[in-house]
N, C-alpha and C positions, 0 to 999 in steps of 0.2 A: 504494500500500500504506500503510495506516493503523501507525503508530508511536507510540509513548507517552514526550515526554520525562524524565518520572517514574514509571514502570511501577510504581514500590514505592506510591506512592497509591491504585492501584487495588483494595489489600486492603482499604481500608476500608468498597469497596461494599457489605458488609454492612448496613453502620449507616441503608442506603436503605431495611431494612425498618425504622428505628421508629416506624415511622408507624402501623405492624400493631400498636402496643403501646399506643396511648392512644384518646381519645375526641375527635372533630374536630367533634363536636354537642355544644353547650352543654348542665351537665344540668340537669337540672329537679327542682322540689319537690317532686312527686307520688311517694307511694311507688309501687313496683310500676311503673314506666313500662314495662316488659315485657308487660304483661298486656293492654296497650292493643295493638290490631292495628295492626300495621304495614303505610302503604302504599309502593306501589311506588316513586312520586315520590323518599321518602324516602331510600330503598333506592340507588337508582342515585346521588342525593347525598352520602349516608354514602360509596360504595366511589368514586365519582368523587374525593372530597377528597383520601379515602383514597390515592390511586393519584396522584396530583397530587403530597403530599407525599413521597412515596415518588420519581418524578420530580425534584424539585426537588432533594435529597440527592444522588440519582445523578449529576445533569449535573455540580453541583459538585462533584462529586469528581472525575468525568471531565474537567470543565474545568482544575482543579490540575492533574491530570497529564501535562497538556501534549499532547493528540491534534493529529499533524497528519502531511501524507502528505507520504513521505520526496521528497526530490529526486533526480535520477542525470541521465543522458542517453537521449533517444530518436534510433533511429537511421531517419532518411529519405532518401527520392532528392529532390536538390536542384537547382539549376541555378549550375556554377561548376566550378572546378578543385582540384586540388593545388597549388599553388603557393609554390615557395621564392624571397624575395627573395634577394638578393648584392648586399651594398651597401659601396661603396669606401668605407674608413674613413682609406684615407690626406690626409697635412694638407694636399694642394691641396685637399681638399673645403670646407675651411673657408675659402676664400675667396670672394668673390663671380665672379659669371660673368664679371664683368670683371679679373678674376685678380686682385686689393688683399684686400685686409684689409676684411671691413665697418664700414660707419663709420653711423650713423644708425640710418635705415628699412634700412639696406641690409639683404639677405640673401644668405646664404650659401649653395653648393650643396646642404651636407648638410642646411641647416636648410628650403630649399625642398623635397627628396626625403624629407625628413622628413615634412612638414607635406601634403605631395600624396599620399603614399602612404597616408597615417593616414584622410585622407578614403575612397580610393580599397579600402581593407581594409573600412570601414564601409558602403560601399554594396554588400557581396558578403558577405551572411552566410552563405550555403553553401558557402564556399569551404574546406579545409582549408590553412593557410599556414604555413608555417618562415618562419625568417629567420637568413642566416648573412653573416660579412661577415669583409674582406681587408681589411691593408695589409702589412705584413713578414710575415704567414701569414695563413691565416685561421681562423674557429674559429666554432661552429656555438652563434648566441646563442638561440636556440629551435628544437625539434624542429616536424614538421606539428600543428598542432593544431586544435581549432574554436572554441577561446578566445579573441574576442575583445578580451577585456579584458588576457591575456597578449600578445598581440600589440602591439597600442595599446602597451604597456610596456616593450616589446621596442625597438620605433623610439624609444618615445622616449628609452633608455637611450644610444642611440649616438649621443650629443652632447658627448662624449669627443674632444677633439683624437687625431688619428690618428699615425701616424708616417710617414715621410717617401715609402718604398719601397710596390712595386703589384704584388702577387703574383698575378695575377687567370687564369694559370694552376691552382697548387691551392685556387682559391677557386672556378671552377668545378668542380672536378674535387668538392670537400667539396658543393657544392649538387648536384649530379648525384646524387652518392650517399646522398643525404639522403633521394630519391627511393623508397627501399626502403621506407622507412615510407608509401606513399600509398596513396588507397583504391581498393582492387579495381580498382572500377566508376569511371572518370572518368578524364580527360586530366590531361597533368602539364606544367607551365611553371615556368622556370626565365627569372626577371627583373632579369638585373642592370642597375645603376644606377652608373655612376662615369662619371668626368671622364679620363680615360686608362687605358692598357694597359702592358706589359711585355712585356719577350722570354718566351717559354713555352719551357723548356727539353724535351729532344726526348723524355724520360722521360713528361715529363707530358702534352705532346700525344700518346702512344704513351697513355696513360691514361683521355684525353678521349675519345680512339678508341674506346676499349674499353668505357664506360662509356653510351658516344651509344650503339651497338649492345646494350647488350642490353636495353635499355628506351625504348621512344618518348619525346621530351621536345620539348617546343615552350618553343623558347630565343628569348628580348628583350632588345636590349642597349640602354637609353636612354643614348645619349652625350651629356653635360654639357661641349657645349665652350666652351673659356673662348675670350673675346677674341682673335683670332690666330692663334689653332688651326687647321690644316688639319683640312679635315672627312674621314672615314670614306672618303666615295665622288670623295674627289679623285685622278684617274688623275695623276702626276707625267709632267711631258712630257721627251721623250725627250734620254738624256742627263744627265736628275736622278739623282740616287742615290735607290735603292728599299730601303731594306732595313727588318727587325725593328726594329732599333738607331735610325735615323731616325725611322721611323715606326712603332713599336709600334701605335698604335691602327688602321690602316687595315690590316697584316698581322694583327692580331687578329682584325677583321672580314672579311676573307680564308679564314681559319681556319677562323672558325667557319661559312663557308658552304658548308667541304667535310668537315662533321662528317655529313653524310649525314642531318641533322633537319632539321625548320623553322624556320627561325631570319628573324628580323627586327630590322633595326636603324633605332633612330629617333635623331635628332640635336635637341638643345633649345639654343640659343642663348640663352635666359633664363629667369627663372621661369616667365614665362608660358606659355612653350612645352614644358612637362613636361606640364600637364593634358594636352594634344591628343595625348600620345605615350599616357598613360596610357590615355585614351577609345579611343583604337584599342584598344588590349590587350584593355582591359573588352568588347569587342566580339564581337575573337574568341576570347575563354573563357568561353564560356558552354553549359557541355552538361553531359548529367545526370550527378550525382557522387552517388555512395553516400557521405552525412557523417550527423553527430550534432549534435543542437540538447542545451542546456543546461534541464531541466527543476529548477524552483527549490523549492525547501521551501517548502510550503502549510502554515499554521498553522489548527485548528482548533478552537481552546478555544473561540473569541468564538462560536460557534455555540452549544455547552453552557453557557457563563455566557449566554446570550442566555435558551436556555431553563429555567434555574435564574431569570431574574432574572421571565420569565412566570409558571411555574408559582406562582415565589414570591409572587407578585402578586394570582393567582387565591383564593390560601389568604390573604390577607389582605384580599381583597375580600369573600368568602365569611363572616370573624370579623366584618368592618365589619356587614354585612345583618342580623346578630343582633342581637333587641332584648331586653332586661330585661323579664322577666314572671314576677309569682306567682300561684300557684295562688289563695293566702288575702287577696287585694284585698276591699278594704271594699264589701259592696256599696250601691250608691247610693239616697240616704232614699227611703223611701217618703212619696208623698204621699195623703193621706186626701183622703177627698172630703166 
């Protein structure tokens, strides 16, 4: 749809007719040049000029006022998900995989989950993505959007030291229900990202229950272990003490494998081992999703000064071609013989 950033310019397309008010043919000395029959050649040159000049006024008025077609969004079927990150903000993320402080080149968990995620958002433009994130509570830093450049801003904003506690019971319980906002048509995943777990107190898992149930969700937990760490799928041999309290992270993954969804959990033992967790993901989320692309504001003045600056050209081509002539030139001596 065509818009006008100056609409009030446009009352002056009157002044397009002054061209209907003067003479674009040079005049001449001869009285009476009326009387002399008009040919047709003429004819069509006079109203061509004529209509040229009149052109020329119009575009630039119409180029002043700014024409160009609005932007908004269109909505298409794409290939990709819903998808809300849960990203642990608590302050073991800020140190490296090998549980210190980074020092150098080092990197940090957050600042690797950062920087793989920001890639892995950019090769999925159909995607619609949240992002919410835990430590002492959680709190929901971007609703679903198809903004990527919101997004992009979103991750890169959570390079804030965290605080100490891992609440990652109502943090998924806050990404679950984030889910209300997704579209229609398309799968929904929910991809947390932290380096440990916490006890889930029985309110919340009675929560989690209720929330898996009433909406499909395909749940990802990349586990960031540090140095030392018992993994996820380490069975304790008999005789060990098993519990929440010990091992939060491996009763978390427990949990969540009798939440009655899909759930998968991958384990990264260093940076380099986050892409390979993320490439599975990207793999299986890819089915068609009712989303909205970003259609941008089209300017088009440069087309109307384009054709103001032809027109304008024509009519001073046209003044060029005329040459000086009078009727009463001396005529040339006669010679006698």
């Amino acid at each position: 749809m065509i818009a006008f950033s100056q609409p009030l310019v446009l009352l002056a397309l009157p002044l397009a007719l002054l061209p209907l008010l003067g003479r674009w043919l040079k005049a001449a000395d001869l009285p009476r040049l009326d009387l002399r029959p008009s040919d047709s050649p003429s004819i069509v040159v006079n109203h061509g000029l004529t209509a040229t000049g009149i052109l020329a006024i119009a575009a630039l008025i119409v180029g002043i006022s700014g024409p160009h077609l609005s932007g908004g969004a269109e909505t298409y079927t794409g290939t990709g998900t819903n998808l809300v990150l849960l990203i642990d903000r608590s302050s073991s993320m800020n140190d490296t995989f090998a549980g210190r402080t980074p020092k150098g080149n080092e990197e940090s968990k957050a600042a690797a989950a950062r920087r793989i995620l920001s890639d892995f958002i950019a090769k999925r433009p159909d995607d619609r993505i949240g992002l919410a994130a835990f430590s002492t509570a959680p709190m929901t830093v971007l609703p679903l959007t198809n903004s990527r450049s919101a997004v992009a801003g979103a991750i890169a904003a959570l390079d804030e030291r965290g605080l100490s506690q891992t609440d990652v019971g109502r943090g998924l319980a806050l990404a679950l229900s984030m889910m209300d906002d997704a579209s229609a048509i398309g799968s929904r995943a929910v991809l947390l990202v932290s380096d440990g777990a916490g006890v889930i107190a029985p309110e919340v898992q009675k929560a989690l229950r209720a929330l898996a149930r009433r909406q499909p969700v395909n749940l990802y937990w990349i586990y960031l272990r540090t140095k030392g760490a018992k993994s996820l799928f380490e069975v304790p041999p008999p005789g060990e003490p098993d519990t929440p309290q010990l091992r939060p992270e491996r009763h978390l993954h427990l949990f969540l494998q009798r939440l009655a969804i899909p759930y998968r959990a991958f384990e990264a033992e260093s940076p380099d081992a986050v892409p390979q967790a993320i490439a599975a993901i990207d793999k299986l989320e890819r089915r068609a999703i009712v989303t909205q692309r970003t259609i941008a504001r089209r300017d088009l003045d440069w087309i109307a000064f384009i054709t103001a600056a032809l027109a304008s050209s024509v009519l001073a081509f046209a003044r060029w071609l005329e040459r000086p002539y009078s009727f009463f030139e001396p005529l040339p001596p006669m010679v006698s013989s």
